[in-house]
C-alpha positions, 0 to 999 in steps of 0.5 A, spaced: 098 483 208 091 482 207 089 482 199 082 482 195 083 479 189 078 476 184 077 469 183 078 471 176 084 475 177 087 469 181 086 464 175 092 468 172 099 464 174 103 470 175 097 474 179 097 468 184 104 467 185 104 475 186 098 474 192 103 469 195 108 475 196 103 480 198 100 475 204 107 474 206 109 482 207 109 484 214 110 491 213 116 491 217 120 496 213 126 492 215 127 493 208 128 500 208 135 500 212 138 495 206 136 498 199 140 503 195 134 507 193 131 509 199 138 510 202 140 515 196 132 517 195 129 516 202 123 516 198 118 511 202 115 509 195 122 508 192 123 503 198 121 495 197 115 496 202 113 503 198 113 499 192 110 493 194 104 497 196 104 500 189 104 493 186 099 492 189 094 497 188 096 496 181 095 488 180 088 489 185 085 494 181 087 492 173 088 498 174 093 501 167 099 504 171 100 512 171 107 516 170 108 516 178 107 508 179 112 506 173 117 511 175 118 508 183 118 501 179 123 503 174 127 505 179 128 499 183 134 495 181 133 488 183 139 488 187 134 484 192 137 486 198 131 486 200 130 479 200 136 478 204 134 482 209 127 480 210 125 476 216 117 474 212 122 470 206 117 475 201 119 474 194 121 481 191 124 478 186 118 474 182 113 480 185 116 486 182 118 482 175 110 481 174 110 488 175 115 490 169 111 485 166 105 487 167 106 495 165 110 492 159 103 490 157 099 495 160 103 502 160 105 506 154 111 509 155 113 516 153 116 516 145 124 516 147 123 512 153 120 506 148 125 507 143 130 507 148 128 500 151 127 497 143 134 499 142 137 496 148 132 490 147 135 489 140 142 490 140 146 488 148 144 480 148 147 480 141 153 481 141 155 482 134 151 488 135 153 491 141 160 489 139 159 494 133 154 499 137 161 499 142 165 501 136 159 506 134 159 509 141 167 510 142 167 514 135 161 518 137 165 520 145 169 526 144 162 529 142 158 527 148 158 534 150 153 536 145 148 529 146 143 532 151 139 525 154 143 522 160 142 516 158 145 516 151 151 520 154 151 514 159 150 509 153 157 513 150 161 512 156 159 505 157 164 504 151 171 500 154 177 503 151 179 497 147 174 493 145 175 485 144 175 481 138 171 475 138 174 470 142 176 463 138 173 459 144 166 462 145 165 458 138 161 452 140 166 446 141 169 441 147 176 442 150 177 436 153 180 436 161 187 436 162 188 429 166 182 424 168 176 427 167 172 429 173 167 432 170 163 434 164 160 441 164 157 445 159 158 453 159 154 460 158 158 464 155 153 470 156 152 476 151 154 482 153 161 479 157 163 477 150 163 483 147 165 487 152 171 483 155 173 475 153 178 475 157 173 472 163 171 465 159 177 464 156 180 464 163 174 459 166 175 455 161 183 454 163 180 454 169 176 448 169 180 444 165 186 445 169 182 441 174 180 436 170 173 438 167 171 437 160 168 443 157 162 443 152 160 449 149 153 448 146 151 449 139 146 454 140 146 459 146 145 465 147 143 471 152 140 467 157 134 472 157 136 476 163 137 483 160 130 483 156 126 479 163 128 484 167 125 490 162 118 486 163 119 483 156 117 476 157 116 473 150 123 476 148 126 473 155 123 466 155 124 465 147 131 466 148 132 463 155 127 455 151 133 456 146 138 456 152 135 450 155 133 446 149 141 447 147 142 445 154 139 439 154 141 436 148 147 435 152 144 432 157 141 428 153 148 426 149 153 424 153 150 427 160 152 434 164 155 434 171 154 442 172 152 449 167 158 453 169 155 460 168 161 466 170 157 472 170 152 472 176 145 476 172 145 471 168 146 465 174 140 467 178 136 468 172 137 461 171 136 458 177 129 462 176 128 457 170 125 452 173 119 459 175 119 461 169 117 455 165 113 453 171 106 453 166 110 452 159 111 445 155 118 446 157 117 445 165 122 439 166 127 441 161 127 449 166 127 446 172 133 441 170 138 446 167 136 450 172 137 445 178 144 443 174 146 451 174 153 453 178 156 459 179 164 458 178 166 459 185 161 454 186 164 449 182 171 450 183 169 450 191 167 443 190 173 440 185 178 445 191 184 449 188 189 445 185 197 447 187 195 454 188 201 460 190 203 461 183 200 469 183 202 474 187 199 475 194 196 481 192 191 485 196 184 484 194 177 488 194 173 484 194 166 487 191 160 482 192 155 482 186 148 483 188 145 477 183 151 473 187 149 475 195 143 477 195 141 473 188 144 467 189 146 467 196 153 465 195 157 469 199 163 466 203 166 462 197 169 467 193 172 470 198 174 462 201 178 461 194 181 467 194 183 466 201 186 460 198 190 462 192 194 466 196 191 473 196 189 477 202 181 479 201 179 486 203 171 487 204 169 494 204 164 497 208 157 496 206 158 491 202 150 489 201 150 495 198 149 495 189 155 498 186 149 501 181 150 497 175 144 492 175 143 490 167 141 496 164 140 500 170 145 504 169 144 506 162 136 508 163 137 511 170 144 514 169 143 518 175 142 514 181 147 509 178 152 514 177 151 516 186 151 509 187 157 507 183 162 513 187 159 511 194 161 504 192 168 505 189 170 510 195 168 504 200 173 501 196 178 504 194 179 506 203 181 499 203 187 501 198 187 493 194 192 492 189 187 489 185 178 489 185 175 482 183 168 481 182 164 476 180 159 480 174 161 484 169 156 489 169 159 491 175 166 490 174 165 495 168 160 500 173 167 499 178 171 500 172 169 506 170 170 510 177 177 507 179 184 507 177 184 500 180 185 494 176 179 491 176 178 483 175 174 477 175 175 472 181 175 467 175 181 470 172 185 471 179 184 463 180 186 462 173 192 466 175 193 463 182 194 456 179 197 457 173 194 461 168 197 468 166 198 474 170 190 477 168 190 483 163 188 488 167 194 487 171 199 487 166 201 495 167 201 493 175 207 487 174 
């Protein structure tokens, strides 16, 4: 794709990075055939292709964006599909961040939607806040029918029927590895998965432990900035993504890390983004050092190899592929190799590549398509008649969650099970 930036313009990091994508699109539309907008929509300008051409008029000409432009971009759901199916090897991914930031900086949004957006921003990567908006929202539930904005009702419904308390184990502390030590890793223990489900870390940490990691969960971290960095509000995401890494680092600095273990793929691949992120940023190396030395679960526990496996039933699995893990982190076949090797037998359903509609605050801010991606999603698995669903993300075990009678689990969770641990909650009802 031709370009005409100014020198001026290009002097920007982040404007010459999006040159970069734009020359490397080749219009081909392959893109088309694999994004969830488009296929709900079928509007050319909901599709990768469209908005890459709106981002590039937008970017060319300093132009402040209009209702119509914002809107196409919003929709957008940075499952990045696209990516995966790209024969250019454009990056999506770091053209349409620009963008949100640049209409973050340059748009002024209606009333609502900017009081909307500051909510979310300051209550979801806190999880004492959220923890307490969940509470708020359960009680305020048998009145849904009268709230009459879609995305407050959605912000009610995402509220689960028990809510965790604060787990012990999210406090910063070491558990020491049972045996000889294999490695020493520290873990993200996330934001919202803390008020919304504790169950998952607190299984990782069994998890590793049982085969033979040392865990450190270090004094100062957070959300590691996805949330508010996907919503065009960079200052808010790299100031809670430094104090991750600064946290992060002291560790590598003391007694060293072999791996940060993160069990929630959205943040995964917003960590191993760091290194991009920080690229023009005092804290560059640091970025880059976490972000090289960041694993998703299944990554590291494909490297230890499961340890005396069999101990949970050989049920059906529905295996639901997270965006941010297939297409973010292009991890695809090791999930389903470690439930395989637990002993269960794994399900794909059809159109698997396809986003479950959850994607961070997606779901909350573009309530409609979200919920029609959400039912095609669940049909496509509930056809493969699973025991159980297990997926790597939370967001997406909650979107899931919320449209099926089936259990629905963290791989994590299963794996803990399969050598050793206890029968997940979830699966109480279903012993």
């Amino acid at each position: 794709m031709q370009t005409n930036f100014t020198p001026q313009q290009l002097a920007d990091p982040g404007t010459a990075r999006a040159n970069e994508i734009l020359r490397s699109c080749v219009h081909c539309g392959f893109c088309t055939a694999t994004c969830p907008t488009y296929k709900v929509l079928g509007d050319e300008l909901d599709s990768p292709r469209g908005r890459i051409y709106l981002i590039k008029d937008m970017l060319e000409n300093g132009k402040i964006p209009d209702a119509k432009t914002v809107g196409h971009i919003d929709r957008c759901l940075s499952c990045l599909s696209c990516m995966t199916t790209c024969p250019s090897g454009v990056h999506y991914m770091h053209l349409v961040d620009h963008a949100r930031e640049y209409i973050e900086k340059t748009y002024r949004r209606p009333l609502g939607e900017r009081a909307l957006r500051w909510l979310l921003a300051r209550i979801l990567p806190y999880p004492g806040r959220f923890r307490l908006a969940l509470m708020g929202a359960k009680l305020a539930r048998p009145f849904r029918r009268l709230v009459p904005d879609a995305r407050l009702r959605a912000m009610l419904d995402m509220a689960p029927r028990d809510i965790p308390p604060p787990s012990l184990n999210d406090r910063p502390q070491v558990f020491a590895a049972e045996g000889p030590r294999r490695k020493r890793v520290a873990l993200l223990i996330g934001c919202a998965q803390r008020a919304l489900n504790t169950d998952i870390n607190d299984a990782t940490i069994r998890l590793l432990r049982r085969h033979g990691c040392e865990v450190v969960i270090p004094r100062g971290l957070g959300c590691c900035g996805a949330l508010t960095h996907h919503m065009g509000k960079t200052d808010e995401s790299h100031a809670m993504a430094a104090a991750n890494i600064r946290a992060l680092m002291a560790e590598v600095a003391g007694e060293g890390l072999d791996a940060v273990v993160i069990n929630t793929s959205g943040c995964g691949t917003t960590v191993k983004d760091y290194g991009h992120m920080f690229a023009h940023d005092p804290l560059a190396a640091d970025a880059a050092r976490v972000a090289a030395l960041a694993r998703d679960i299944t990554e590291v526990m494909a490297d230890l190899g499961l340890r005396e496996p069999g101990h949970a039933e050989p049920l059906r699995v529905g295996y639901h592929a997270a965006c941010s893990l297939q297409h973010g982190q292009q991890i695809r076949a090791t999930p389903k190799e470690l439930l395989a090797a637990a002993g269960f037998t794994v399900l794909e359903p059809r159109d698997a590549h396809i986003c479950c509609g959850s994607a961070g605050t997606y779901n909350l801010m573009q309530p409609a398509i979200s919920a029609e991606l959400k039912r095609r999603k669940v049909e496509t698995l509930e056809a493969l008649t699973p025991q159980v669903i297990s997926a790597g993300n939370i967001g997406c075990m909650m979107q899931i969650g919320s449209g099926t009678g089936v259990p629905v689990v963290h791989t994590a969770e299963l794996l803990d099970w399969a050598t050793g641990g206890p029968r997940p909650r979830a699966l109480a009802d279903t012993a």
